[in-house]
C-alpha positions as CSV (number, residue, x, y, z in Angstrom):
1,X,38.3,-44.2,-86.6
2,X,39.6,-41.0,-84.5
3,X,42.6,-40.7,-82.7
4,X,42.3,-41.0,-78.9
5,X,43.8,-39.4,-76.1
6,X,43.0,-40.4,-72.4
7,X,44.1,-37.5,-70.3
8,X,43.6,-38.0,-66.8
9,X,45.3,-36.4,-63.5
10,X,44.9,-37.8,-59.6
11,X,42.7,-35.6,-57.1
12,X,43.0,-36.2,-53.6
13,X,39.5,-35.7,-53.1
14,X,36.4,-37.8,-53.0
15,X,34.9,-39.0,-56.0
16,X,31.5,-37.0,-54.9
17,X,33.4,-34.0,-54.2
18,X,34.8,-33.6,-57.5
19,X,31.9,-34.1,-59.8
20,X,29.5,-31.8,-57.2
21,X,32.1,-29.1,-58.2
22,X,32.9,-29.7,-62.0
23,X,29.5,-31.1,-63.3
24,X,29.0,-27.4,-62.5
25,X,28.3,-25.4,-65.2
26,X,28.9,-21.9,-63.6
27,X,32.6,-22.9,-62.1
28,X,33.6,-24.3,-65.6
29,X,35.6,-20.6,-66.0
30,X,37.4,-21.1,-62.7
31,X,39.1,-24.4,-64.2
32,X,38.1,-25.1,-67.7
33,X,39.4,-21.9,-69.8
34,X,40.3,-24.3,-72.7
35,X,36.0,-24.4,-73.0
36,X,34.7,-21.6,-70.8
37,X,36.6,-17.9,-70.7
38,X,33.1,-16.2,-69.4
39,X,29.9,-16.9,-67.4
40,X,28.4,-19.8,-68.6
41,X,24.6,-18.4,-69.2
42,X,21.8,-21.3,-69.4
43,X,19.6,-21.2,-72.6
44,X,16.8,-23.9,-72.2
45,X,18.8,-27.2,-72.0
46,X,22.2,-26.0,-73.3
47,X,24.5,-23.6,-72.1
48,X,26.3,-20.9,-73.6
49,X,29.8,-19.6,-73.5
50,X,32.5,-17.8,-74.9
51,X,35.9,-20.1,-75.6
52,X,39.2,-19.4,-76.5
53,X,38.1,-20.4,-80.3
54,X,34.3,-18.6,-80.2
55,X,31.0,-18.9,-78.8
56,X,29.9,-22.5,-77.7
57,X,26.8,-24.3,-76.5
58,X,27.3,-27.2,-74.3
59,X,24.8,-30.0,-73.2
60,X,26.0,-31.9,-70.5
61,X,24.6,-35.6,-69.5
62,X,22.1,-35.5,-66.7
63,X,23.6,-35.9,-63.6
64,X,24.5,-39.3,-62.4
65,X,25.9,-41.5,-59.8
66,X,28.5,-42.7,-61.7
67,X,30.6,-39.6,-62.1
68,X,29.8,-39.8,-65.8
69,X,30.3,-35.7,-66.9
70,X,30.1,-36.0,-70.7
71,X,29.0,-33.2,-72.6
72,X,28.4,-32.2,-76.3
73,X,30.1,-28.9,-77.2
74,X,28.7,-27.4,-80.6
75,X,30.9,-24.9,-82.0
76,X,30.0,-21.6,-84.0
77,X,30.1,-23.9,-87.3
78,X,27.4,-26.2,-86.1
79,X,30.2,-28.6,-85.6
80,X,29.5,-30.9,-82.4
81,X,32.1,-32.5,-80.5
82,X,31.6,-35.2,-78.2
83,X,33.4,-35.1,-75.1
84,X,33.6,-38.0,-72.6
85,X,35.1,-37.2,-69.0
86,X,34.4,-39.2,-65.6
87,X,35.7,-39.3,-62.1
88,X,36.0,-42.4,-60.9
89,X,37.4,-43.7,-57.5
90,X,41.3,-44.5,-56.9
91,X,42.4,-45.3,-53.6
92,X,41.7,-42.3,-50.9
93,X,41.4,-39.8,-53.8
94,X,40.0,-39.3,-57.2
95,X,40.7,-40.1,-61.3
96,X,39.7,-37.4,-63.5
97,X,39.5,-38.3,-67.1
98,X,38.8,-36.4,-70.2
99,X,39.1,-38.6,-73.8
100,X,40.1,-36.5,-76.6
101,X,39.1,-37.1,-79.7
102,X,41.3,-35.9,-83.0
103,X,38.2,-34.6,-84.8
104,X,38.7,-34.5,-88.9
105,X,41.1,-32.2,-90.9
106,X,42.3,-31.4,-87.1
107,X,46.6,-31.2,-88.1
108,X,49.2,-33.4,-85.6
109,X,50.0,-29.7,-83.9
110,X,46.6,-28.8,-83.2
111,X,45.9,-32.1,-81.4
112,X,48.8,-31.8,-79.4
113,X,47.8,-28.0,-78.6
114,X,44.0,-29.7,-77.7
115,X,45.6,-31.9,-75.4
116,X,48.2,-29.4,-73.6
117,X,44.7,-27.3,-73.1
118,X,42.9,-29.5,-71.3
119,X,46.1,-31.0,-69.3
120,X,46.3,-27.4,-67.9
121,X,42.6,-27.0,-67.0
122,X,43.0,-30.7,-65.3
123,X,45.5,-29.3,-63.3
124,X,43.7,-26.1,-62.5
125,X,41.0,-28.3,-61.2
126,X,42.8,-30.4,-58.9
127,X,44.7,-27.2,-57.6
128,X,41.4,-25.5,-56.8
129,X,39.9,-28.6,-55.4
130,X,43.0,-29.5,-53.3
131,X,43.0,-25.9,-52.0
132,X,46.3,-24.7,-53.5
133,X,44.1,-22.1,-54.2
């Protein structure tokens, strides 16, 4: 069994709103540096980028009406890692929600860095979605 981390942060946006912008592959550098520090390119039903930790291709869940954004991220080792992450509603706003898995061998630290990475594209997103930028 993996250690789990639910990371989520409050948008005050409409549930609709924010997966139309980050079910988006080509803004995923404008909020998700943690995955995406380049143009995400599309090669057949993947997509490729370059991280902070290498070249990744990600394969997203088809879209949805449930807000349901998950997305396999295979790393330059052939490694893939299983990412869940959903908006759902909350009162006149939004829920955003990313589970982070501890994957094996990953040290205490390096968790911890994980999930300081993605708490700072969270808040990225909801800055750019709540115009603060």
């Amino acid at each position: 069994m993996q250690e789990v981390q639910h990371i989520s942060i409050y948008i005050g946006c409409h549930p609709e709103d924010v997966y139309e912008f980050a079910s988006k592959p080509d803004n995923l550098p404008l909020w998700a540096t943690g995955l995406a520090t380049s143009v995400v390119k599309r090669d057949g039903n993947v997509w490729v980028a370059e991280a902070p930790f290498g070249k990744v291709k990600i394969k997203f869940s088809e879209r949805n009406v449930f807000g349901v954004m998950d997305h396999d991220v295979e790393l330059d080792s052939g490694v893939v890692v299983h990412n869940p992450m959903r908006v759902v509603p909350n009162g006149d706003g939004s829920e955003f929600i990313f589970t982070l898995l501890r994957q094996p061998g990953i040290s205490e630290e390096h968790f911890a860095q994980d999930k300081n990475a993605v708490e700072k594209d969270l808040k990225k997103l909801k800055e750019i979605l709540e115009g603060g930028v």
